[in-house]
C-alpha positions as a LaTeX table, in Angstrom:
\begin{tabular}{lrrr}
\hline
Residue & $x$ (\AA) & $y$ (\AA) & $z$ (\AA) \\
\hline
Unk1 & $-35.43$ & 37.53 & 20.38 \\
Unk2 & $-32.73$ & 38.36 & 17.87 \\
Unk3 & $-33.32$ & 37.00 & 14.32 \\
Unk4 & $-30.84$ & 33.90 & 13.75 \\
Unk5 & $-29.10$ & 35.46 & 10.23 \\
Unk6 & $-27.81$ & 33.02 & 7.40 \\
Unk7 & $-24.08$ & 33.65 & 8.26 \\
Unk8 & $-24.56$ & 32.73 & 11.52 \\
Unk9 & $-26.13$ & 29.49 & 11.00 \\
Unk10 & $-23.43$ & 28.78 & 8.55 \\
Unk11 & $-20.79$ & 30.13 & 11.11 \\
Unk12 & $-22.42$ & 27.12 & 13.83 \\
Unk13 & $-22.45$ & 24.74 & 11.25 \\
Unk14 & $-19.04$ & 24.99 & 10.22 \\
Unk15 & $-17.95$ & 25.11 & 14.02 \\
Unk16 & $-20.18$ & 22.05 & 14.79 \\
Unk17 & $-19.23$ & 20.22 & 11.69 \\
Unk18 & $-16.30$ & 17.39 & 12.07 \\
Unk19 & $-13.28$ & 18.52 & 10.56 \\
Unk20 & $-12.01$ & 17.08 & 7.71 \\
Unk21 & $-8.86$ & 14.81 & 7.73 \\
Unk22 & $-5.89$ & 15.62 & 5.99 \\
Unk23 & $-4.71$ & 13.85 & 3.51 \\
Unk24 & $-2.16$ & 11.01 & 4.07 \\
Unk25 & 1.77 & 12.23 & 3.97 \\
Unk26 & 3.52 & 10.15 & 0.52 \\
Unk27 & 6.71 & 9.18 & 1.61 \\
Unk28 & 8.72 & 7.42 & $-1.59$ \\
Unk29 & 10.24 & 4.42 & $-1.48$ \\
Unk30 & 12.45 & 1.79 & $-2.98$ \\
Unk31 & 11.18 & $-1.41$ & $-3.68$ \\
Unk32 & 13.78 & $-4.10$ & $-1.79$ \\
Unk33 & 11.70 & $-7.16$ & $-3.71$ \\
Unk34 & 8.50 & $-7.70$ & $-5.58$ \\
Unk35 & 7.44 & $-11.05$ & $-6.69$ \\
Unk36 & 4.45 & $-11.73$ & $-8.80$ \\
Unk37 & 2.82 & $-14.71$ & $-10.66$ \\
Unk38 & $-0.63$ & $-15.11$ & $-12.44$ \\
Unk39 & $-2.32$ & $-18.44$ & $-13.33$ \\
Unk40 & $-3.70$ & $-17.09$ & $-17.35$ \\
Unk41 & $-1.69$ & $-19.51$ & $-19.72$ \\
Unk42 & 0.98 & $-21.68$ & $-17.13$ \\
Unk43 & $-0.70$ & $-24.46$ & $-15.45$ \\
Unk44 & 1.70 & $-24.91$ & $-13.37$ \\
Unk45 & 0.56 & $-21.29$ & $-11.63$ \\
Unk46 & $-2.82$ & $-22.85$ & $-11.34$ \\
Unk47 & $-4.40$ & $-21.31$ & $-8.49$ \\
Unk48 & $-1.09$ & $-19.99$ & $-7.62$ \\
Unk49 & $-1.17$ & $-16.26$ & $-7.71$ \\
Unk50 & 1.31 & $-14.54$ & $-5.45$ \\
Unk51 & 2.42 & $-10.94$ & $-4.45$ \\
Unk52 & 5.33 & $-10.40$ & $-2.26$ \\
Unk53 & 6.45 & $-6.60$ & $-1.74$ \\
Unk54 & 9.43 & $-5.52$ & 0.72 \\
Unk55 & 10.70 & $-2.58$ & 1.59 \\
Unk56 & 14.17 & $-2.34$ & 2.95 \\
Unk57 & 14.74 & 1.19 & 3.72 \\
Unk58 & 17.99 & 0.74 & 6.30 \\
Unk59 & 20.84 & 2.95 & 6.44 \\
Unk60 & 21.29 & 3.69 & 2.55 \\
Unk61 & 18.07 & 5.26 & 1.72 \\
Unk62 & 17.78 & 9.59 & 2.92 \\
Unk63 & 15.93 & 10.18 & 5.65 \\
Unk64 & 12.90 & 11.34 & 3.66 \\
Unk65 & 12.68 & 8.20 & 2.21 \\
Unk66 & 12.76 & 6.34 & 5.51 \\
Unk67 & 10.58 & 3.85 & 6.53 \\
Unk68 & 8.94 & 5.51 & 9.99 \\
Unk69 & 6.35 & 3.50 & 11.38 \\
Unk70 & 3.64 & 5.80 & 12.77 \\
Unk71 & 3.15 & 5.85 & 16.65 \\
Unk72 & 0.28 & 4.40 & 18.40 \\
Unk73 & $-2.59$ & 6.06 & 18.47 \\
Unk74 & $-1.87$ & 8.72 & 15.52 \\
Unk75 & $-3.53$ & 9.05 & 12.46 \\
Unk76 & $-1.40$ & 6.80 & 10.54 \\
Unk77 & $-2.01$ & 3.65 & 13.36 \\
Unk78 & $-4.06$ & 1.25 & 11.47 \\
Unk79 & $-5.47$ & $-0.59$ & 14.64 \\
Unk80 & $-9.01$ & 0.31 & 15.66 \\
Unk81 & $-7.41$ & 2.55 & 18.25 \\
Unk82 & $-5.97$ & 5.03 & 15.58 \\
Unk83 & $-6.32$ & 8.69 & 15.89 \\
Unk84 & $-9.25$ & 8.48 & 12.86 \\
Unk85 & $-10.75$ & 5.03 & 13.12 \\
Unk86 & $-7.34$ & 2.77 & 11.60 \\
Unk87 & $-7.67$ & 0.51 & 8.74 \\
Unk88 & $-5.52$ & 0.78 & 5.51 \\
Unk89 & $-5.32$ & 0.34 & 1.91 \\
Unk90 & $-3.05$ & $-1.25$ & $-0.78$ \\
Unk91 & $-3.09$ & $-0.34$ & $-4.47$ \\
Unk92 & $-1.19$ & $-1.95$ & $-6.74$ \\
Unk93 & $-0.96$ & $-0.75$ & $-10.90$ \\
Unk94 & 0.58 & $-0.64$ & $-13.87$ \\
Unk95 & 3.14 & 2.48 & $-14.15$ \\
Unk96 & 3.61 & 2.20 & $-17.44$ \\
Unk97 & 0.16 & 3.18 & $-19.00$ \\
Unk98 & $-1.53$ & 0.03 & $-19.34$ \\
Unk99 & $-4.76$ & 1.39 & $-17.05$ \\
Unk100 & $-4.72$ & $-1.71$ & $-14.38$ \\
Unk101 & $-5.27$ & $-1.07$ & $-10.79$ \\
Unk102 & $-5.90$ & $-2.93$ & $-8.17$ \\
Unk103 & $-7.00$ & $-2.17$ & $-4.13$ \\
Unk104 & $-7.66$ & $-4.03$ & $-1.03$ \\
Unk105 & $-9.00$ & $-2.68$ & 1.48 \\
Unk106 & $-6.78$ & $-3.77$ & 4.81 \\
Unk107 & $-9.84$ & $-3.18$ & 7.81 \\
Unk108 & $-8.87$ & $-2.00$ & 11.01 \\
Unk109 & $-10.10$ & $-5.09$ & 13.05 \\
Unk110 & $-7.50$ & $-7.00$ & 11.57 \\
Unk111 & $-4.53$ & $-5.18$ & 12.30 \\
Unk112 & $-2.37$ & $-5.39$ & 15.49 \\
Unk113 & 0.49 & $-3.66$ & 17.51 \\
Unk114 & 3.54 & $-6.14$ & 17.40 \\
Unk115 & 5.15 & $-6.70$ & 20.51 \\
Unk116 & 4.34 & $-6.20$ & 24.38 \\
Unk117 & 5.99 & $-2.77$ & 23.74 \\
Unk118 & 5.27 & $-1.01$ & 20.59 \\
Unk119 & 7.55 & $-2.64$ & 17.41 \\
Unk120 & 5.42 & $-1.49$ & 14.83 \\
Unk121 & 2.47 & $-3.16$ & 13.54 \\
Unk122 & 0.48 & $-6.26$ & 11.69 \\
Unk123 & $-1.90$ & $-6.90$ & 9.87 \\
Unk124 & $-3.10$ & $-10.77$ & 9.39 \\
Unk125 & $-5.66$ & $-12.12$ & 8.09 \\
Unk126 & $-6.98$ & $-15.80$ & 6.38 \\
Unk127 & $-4.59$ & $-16.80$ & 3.81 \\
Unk128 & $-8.34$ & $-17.21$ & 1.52 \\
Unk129 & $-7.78$ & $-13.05$ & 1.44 \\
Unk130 & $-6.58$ & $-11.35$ & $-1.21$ \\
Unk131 & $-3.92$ & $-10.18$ & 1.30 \\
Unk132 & $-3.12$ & $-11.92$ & 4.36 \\
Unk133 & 0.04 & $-10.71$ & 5.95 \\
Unk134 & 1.29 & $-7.02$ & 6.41 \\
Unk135 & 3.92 & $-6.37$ & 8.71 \\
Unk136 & 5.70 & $-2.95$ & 9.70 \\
Unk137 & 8.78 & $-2.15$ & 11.97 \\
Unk138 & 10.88 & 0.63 & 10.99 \\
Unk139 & 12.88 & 0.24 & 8.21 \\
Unk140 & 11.09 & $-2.17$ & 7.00 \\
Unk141 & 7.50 & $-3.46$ & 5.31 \\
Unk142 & 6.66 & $-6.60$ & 4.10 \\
Unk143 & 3.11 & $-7.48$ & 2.43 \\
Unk144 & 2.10 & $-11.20$ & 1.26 \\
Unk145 & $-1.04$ & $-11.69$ & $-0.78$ \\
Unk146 & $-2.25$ & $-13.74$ & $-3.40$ \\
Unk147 & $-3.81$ & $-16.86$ & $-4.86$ \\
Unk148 & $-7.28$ & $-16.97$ & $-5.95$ \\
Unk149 & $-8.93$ & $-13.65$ & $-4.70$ \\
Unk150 & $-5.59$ & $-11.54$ & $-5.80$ \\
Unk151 & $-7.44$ & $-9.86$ & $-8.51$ \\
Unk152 & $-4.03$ & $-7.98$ & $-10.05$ \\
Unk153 & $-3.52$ & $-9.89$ & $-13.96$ \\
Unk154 & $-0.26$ & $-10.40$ & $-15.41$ \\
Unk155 & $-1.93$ & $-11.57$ & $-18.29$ \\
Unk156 & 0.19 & $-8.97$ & $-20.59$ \\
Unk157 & 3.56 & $-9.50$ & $-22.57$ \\
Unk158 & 4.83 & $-7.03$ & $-20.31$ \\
Unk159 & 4.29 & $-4.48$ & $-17.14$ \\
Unk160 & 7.18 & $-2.20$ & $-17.98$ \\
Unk161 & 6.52 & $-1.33$ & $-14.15$ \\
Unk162 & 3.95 & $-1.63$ & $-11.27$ \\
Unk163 & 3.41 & 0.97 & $-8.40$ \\
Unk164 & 2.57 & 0.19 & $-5.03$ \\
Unk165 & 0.75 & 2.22 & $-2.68$ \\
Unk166 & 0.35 & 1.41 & 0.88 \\
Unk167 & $-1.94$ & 4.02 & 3.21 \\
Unk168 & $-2.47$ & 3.85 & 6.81 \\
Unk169 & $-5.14$ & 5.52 & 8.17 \\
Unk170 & $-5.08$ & 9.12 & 7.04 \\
Unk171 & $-1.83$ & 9.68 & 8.25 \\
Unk172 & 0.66 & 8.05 & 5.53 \\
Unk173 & 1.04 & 6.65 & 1.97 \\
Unk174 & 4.22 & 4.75 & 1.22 \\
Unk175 & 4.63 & 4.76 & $-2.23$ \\
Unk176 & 7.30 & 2.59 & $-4.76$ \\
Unk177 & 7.77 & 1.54 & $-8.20$ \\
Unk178 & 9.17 & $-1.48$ & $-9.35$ \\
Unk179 & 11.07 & $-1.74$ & $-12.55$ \\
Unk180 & 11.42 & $-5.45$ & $-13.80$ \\
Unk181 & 15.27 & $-7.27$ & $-13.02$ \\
Unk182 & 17.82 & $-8.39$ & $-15.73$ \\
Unk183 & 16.67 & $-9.98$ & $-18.01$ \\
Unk184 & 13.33 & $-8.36$ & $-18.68$ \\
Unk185 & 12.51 & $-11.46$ & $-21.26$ \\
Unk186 & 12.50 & $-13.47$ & $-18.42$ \\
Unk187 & 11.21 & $-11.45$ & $-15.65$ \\
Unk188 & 8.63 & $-9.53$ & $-16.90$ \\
Unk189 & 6.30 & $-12.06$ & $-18.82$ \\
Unk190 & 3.50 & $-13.31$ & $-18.94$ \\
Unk191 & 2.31 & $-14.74$ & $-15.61$ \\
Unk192 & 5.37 & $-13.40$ & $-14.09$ \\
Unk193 & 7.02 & $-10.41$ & $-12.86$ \\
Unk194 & 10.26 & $-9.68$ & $-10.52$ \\
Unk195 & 11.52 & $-6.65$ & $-9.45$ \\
Unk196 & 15.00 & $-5.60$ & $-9.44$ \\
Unk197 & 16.69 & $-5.85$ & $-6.19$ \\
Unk198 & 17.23 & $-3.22$ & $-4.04$ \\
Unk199 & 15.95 & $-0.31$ & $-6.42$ \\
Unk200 & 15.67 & 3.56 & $-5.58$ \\
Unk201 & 12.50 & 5.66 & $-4.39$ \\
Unk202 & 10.58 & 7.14 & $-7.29$ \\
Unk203 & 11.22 & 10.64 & $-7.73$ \\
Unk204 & 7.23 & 10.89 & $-7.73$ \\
Unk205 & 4.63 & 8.82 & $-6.95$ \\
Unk206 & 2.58 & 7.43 & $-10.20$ \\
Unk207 & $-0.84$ & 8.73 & $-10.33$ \\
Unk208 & $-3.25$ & 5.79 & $-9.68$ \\
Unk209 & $-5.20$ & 4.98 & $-13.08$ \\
Unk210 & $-8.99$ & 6.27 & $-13.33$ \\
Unk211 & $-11.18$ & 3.28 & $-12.68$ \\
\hline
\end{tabular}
């Protein structure tokens, strides 16, 4: 019998081994909304958080800054019958150097295609979840977290801005940054934060802040 060598065994290794997925496409995008509030001084936010993000991409945004909802059974379909096992993630920090960063995990068991034929997708969960409402159809996204378990502080004079990164699967990464609307004295405050309307894509997507 011929001697099994070392490069061999490393050659049927590497041909027996799983193969690693890529990583997710970034596709920037504007930020159509973003409302935030904290409960740290203002009792009247008292168990209040909130997080509302929208993406509007429509007809004014380039194509490579589209909003293209992956198909069915890809790697970016976040429903347990994805291409590499669904689920999804959204991180939200500070783009202006303050170090926060926040991510919840969006498992694949709770997501959905919308519609008897395929619309896009959803993701919806107990509104006791950090995040309990995702919901994608090409242009658009739309994510609604908050209260208690929203873990995100405004607790700050300022943000200055806050990044969003949304990842489906291990097929795409939508990616925005939110600069605060007119007035920034009273929009990005304490407890609260709002985004401009209708702002542009990024020109690159802020790293996400070592933990």
């Amino acid at each position: 019998m011929r001697p099994v060598t070392f490069a061999a065994s490393l050659l049927a290794v590497a041909l027996t081994a799983p193969p690693v997925p890529a990583e997710p496409t970034v596709v920037l995008v504007g930020t159509h909304r973003m409302k935030m509030k904290d409960d740290s001084v203002d009792p009247i936010f008292a168990g209040k958080r909130k997080f509302t993000w929208k993406v509007r991409s429509g007809l004014t945004a380039p194509p490579e800054n589209q909003v293209v909802v992956p198909e069915a059974g890809s790697d970016g379909d976040p429903t347990p019958g994805g291409a590499t096992g669904g689920g999804g993630t959204l991180t939200v920090y500070n783009a202006a150097g303050s170090g926060e960063v926040y991510t919840v995990d969006l498992p694949a068991e709770n997501w959905r295609v919308a519609g008897d034929q395929f619309k896009g997708f959803r993701y919806v969960y107990a509104s006791s979840a950090p995040v309990w409402k995702v919901w994608l159809k090409s242009p658009k996204i739309t994510v609604q977290g908050g209260k208690a378990p929203w873990e995100y502080t405004l607790d700050e004079a300022s943000q200055g801005a806050i990044a969003v990164q949304l990842t489906l699967g291990t097929g795409i990464t939508w990616c925005s940054t939110a600069l605060p609307d007119d007035p920034a004295e009273k929009w990005d405050v304490q407890d609260r934060f709002k985004a401009a309307s209708a702002g542009a894509p990024p020109a690159t997507c802020p790293a996400i802040p070592a933990p």
